[in-house]
C-alpha positions as MATLAB code, in Angstrom:
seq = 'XXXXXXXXXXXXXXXXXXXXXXXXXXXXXXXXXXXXXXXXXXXXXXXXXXXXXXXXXXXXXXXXXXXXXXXXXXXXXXXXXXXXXXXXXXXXXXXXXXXXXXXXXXXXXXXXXXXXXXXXXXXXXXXXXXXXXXXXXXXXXXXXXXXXXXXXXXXXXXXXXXXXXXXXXXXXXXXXXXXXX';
ca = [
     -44.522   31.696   -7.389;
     -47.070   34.032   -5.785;
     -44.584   34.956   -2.630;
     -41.113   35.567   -4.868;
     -39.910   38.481   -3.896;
     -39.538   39.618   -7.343;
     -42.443   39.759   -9.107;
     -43.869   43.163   -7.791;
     -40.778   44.572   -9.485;
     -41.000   42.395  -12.859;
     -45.248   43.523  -12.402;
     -43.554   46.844  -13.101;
     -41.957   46.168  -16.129;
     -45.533   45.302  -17.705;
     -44.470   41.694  -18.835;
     -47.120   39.515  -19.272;
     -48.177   36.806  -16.704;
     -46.561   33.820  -18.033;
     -43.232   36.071  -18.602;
     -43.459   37.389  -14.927;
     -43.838   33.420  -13.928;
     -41.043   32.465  -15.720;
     -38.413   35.043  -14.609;
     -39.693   35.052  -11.045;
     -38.671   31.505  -10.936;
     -35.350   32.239  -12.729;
     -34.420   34.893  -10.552;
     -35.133   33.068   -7.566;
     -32.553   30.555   -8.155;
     -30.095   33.650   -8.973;
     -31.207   34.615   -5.420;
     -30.617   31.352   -3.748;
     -27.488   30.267   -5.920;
     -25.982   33.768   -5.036;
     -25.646   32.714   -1.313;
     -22.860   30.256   -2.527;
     -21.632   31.720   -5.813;
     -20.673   35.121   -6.593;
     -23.304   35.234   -9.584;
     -24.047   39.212   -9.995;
     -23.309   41.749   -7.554;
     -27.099   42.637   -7.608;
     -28.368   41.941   -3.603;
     -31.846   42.701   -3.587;
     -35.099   42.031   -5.563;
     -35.506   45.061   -7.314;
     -31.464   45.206   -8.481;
     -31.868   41.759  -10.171;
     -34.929   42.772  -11.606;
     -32.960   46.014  -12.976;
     -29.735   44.417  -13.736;
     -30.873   40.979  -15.650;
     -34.130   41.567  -16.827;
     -34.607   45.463  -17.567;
     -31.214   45.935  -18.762;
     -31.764   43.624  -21.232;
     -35.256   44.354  -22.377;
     -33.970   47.290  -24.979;
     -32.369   44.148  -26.959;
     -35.531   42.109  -26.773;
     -36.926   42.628  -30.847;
     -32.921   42.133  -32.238;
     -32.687   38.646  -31.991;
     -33.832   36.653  -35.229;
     -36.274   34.129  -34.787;
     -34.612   30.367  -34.680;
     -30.814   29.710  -32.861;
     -29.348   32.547  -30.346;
     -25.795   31.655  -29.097;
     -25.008   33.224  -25.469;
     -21.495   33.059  -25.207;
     -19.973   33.556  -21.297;
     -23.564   33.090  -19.944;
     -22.649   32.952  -15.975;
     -25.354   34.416  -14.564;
     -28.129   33.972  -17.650;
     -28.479   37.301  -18.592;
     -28.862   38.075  -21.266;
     -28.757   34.591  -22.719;
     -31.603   32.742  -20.440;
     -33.602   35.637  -20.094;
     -33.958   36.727  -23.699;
     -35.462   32.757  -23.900;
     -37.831   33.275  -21.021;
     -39.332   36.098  -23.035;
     -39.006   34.782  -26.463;
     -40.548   31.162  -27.207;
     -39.251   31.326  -31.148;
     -35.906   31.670  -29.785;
     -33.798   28.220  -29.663;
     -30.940   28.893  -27.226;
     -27.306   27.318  -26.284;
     -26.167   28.981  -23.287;
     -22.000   28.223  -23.019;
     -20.399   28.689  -20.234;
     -16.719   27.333  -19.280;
     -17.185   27.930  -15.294;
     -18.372   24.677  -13.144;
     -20.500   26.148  -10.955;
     -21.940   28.744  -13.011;
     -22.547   25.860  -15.847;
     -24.209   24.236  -13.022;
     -26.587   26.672  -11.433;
     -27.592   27.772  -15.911;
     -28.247   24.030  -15.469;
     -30.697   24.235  -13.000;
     -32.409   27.817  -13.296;
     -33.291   26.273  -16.769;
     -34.744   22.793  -15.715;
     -36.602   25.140  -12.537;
     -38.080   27.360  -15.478;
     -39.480   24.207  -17.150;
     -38.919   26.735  -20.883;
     -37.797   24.260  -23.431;
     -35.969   24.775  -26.608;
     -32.455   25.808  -24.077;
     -29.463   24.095  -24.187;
     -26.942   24.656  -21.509;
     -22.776   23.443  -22.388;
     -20.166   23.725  -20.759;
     -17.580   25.215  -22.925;
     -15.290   28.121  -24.120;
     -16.752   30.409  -27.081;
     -13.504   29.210  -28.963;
     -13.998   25.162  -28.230;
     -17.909   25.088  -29.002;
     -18.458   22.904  -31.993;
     -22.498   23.253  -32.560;
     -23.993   24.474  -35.158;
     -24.313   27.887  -35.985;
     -26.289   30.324  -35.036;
     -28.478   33.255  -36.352;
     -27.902   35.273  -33.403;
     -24.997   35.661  -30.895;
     -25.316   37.725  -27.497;
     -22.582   38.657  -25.485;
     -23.204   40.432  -21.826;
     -20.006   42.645  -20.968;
     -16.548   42.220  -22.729;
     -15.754   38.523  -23.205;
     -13.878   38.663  -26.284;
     -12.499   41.353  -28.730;
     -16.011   42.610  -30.197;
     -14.606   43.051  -33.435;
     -13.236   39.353  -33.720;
     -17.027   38.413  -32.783;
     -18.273   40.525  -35.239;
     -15.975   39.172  -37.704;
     -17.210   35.557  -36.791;
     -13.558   34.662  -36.574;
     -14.173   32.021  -33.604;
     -15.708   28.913  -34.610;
     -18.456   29.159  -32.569;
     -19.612   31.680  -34.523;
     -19.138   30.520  -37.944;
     -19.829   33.880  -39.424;
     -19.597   36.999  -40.520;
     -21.562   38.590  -38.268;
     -22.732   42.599  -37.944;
     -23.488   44.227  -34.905;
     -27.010   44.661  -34.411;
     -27.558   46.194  -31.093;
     -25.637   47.574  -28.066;
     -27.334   48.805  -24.643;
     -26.203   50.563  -22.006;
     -25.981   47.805  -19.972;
     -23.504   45.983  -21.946;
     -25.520   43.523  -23.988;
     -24.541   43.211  -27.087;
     -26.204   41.614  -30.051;
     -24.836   40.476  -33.296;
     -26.832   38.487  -36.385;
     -25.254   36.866  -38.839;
     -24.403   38.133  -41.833;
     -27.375   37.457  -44.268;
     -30.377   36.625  -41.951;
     -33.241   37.580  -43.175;
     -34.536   40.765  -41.043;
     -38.171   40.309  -39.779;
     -38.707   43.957  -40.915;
     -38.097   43.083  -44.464;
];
């Protein structure tokens, strides 16, 4: 997509081509989809760019290779976009909401990134397997019952890996093997 609007500000970022590709096309649909859903309050280009992509790009290395689990994905960050950037990442994307389920549905299939799974369902209903990695954007459960893997989505215990400023947190499951060991 050589005329989206938001690849001079994902250029900027210094993200290679293919990754630029990818989220262009993702954020696009967040674009077009916000016209008829309230999907982030982010209006132009450049605040999607900040808001989904940048914000989460602090948490990119903290995933484990293999299954991530993006509980309350809405809007696909940081769930979707953490996939767009990471091919050894195998992601389920839940989210409860209709129309938000449908438009992770479709920014997926437009990104043509395998390996993503998209349900529609409650953290606490989910009955896939577990994962190495859970992210959570915002406050959509008590972090310390997440961290506690007390929710059977998240068969754990898990540990809190990372945290940005932007509200993205990260949590691995207790005894995955860390890629810097």
């Amino acid at each position: 997509m050589a005329d989206s609007p938001h690849r001079v500000p994902l250029e900027a970022l210094h993200l290679d081509e293919p990754a630029v590709a990818r989220l262009a096309v993702y954020l696009d649909a967040v674009a077009a989809w916000g016209r008829r859903i309230n999907l982030t309050g982010a209006r132009t280009a450049e605040e999607r760019v900040k808001r989904l992509v940048a914000d989460v790009l602090p948490v990119l290395a903290l995933p484990e290779p293999g299954s991530l689990l993006d509980v309350g994905s809405g809007n696909g960050s940081p769930g979707l976009v953490l996939a767009l950037l990471r091919d050894d990442l195998a992601v389920t994307l839940l989210e409860p909401r209709a129309r938000r389920w449908a438009f992770l549905r479709e920014a997926v299939r437009v990104s043509g990134r395998a390996g993503i799974g998209v349900l529609r369902n409650r953290h606490d209903t989910y009955s896939g397997a577990p994962a190495c990695t859970v992210t959570v954007r915002a406050l959509v459960l008590p972090l310390p019952e997440l961290a506690l893997g007390r929710r059977p989505a998240l068969q754990g215990p898990f540990e809190a890996e990372g945290f940005d400023r932007a509200g993205v947190h990260v949590f691995r499951r207790v005894g995955a093997v860390s890629r810097e060991t």
